[in-house]
LUMMARBA-560501 format. One record per residue (C-alpha): y, x, z; residue in three letters; chain; residue number from 1. Coordinates in nm, 3 decimals, decimal comma, always signed. Last residue first. Layout:
N
Y/X/Z/ALA/A/NUM $
...
END
This chain:
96
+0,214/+3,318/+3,289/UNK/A/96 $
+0,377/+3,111/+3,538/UNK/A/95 $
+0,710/+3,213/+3,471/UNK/A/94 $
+0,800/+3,157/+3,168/UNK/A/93 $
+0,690/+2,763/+3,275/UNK/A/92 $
+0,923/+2,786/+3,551/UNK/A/91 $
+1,206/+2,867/+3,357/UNK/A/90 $
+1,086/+2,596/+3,091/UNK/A/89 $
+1,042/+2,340/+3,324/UNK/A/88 $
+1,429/+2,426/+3,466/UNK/A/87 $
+1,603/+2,394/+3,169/UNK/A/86 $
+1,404/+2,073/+3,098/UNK/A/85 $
+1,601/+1,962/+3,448/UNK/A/84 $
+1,914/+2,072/+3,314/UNK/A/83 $
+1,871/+1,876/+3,026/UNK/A/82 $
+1,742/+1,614/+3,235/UNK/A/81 $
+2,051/+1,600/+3,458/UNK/A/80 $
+2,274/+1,645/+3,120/UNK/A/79 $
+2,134/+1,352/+2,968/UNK/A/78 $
+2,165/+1,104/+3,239/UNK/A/77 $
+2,456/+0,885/+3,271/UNK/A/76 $
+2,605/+0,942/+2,951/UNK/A/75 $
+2,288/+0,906/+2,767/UNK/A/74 $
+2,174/+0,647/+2,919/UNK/A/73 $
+2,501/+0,458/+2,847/UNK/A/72 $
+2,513/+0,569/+2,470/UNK/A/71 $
+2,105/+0,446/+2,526/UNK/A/70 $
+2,245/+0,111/+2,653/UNK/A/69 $
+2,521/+0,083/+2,380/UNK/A/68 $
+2,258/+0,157/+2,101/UNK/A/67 $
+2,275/+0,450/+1,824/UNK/A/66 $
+2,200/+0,751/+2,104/UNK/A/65 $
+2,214/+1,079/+1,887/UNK/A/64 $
+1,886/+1,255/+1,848/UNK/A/63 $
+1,829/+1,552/+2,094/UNK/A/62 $
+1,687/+1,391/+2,352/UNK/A/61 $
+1,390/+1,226/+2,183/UNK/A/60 $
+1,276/+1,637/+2,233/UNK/A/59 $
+1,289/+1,554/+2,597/UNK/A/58 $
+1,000/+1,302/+2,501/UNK/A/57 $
+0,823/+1,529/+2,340/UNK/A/56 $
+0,872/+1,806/+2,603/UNK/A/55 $
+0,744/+1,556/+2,916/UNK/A/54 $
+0,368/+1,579/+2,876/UNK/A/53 $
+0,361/+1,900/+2,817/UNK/A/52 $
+0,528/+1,997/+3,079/UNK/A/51 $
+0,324/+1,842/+3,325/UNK/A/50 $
+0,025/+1,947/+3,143/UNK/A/49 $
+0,189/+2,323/+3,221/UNK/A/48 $
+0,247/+2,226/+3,534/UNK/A/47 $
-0,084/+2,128/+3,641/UNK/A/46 $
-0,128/+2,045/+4,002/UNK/A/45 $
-0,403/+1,831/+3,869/UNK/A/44 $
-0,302/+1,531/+4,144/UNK/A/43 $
+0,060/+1,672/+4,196/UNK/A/42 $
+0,182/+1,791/+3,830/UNK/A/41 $
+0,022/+1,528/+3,623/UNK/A/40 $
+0,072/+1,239/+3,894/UNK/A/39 $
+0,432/+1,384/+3,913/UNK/A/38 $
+0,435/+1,359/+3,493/UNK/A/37 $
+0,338/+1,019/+3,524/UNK/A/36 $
+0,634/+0,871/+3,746/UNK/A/35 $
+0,849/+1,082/+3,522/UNK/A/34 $
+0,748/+0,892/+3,192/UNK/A/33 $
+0,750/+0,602/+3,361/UNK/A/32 $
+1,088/+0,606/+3,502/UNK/A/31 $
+1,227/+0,836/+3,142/UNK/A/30 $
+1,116/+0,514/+2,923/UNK/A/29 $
+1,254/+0,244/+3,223/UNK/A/28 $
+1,571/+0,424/+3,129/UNK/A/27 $
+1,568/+0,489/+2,779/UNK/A/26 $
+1,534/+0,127/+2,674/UNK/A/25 $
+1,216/-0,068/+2,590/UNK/A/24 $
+1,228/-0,394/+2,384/UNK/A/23 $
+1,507/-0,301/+2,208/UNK/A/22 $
+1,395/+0,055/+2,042/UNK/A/21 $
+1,048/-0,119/+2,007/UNK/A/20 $
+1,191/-0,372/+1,797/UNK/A/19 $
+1,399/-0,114/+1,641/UNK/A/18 $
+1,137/+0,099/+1,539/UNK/A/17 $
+0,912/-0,238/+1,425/UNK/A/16 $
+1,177/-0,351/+1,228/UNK/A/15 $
+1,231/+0,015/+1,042/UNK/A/14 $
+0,855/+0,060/+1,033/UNK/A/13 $
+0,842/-0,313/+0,863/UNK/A/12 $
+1,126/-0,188/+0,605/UNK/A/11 $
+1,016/+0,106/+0,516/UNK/A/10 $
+0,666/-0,068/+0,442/UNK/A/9 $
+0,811/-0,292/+0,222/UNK/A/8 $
+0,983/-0,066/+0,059/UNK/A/7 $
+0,692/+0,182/-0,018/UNK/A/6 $
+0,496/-0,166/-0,191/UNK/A/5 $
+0,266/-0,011/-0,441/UNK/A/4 $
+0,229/+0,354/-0,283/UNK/A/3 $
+0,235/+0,267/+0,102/UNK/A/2 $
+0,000/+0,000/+0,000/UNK/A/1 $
END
C-alpha cells in the first residue's frame, strides 16, 4: 500500500501522530517514563538500562515544542532534564 496509496498513508501517520501527540502530553510522558527508569535503576540497580531507557526519550527533547502544553512543558522543564541528561551521561563516563 505504502507504494499505491503513499498519501494516504502520510496522512493516517500524520492523524495518528497527532492523535497520540493530544492524547498524551509531555508531562504525564516524562512521570512515567521516570517512574520506570527508578524501577530500572533501583530493582536491577542498572544504570546503564536506566539510561538507556531514558536517552530516546531525551532525544524527543531536541525537536521544537508545536503545542501550547508542550511550549509550556518545555518552559517549565527542559532545562531541569537537560541538566539532568547532563548528569546520566557524567555518571555513565564514569562507570566504565
Amino acid at each position: 500500500m505504502k507504494t499505491t496509496q503513499k498519501t494516504l498513508i502520510d496522512q493516517a501517520t500524520t492523524i495518528s501522530t497527532e492523535m497520540n501527540r493530544s492524547a498524551i502530553v509531555l508531562s504525564e510522558m516524562w512521570y512515567e517514563a521516570i517512574e520506570e527508569a527508578s524501577r530500572i535503576y533501583f530493582n536491577r540497580l542498572d544504570g546503564k538500562a536506566m539510561y538507556n531507557f531514558l536517552a530516546p526519550i531525551h532525544a524527543e527533547m531536541e525537536r521544537e515544542p508545536d503545542t501550547m502544553n508542550e511550549i509550556s512543558f518545555y518552559q517549565g522543564y527542559a532545562s531541569d532534564l537537560l541538566e539532568a541528561f547532563s548528569w546520566m551521561k557524567m555518571f555513565m563516563r564514569t562507570e566504565r
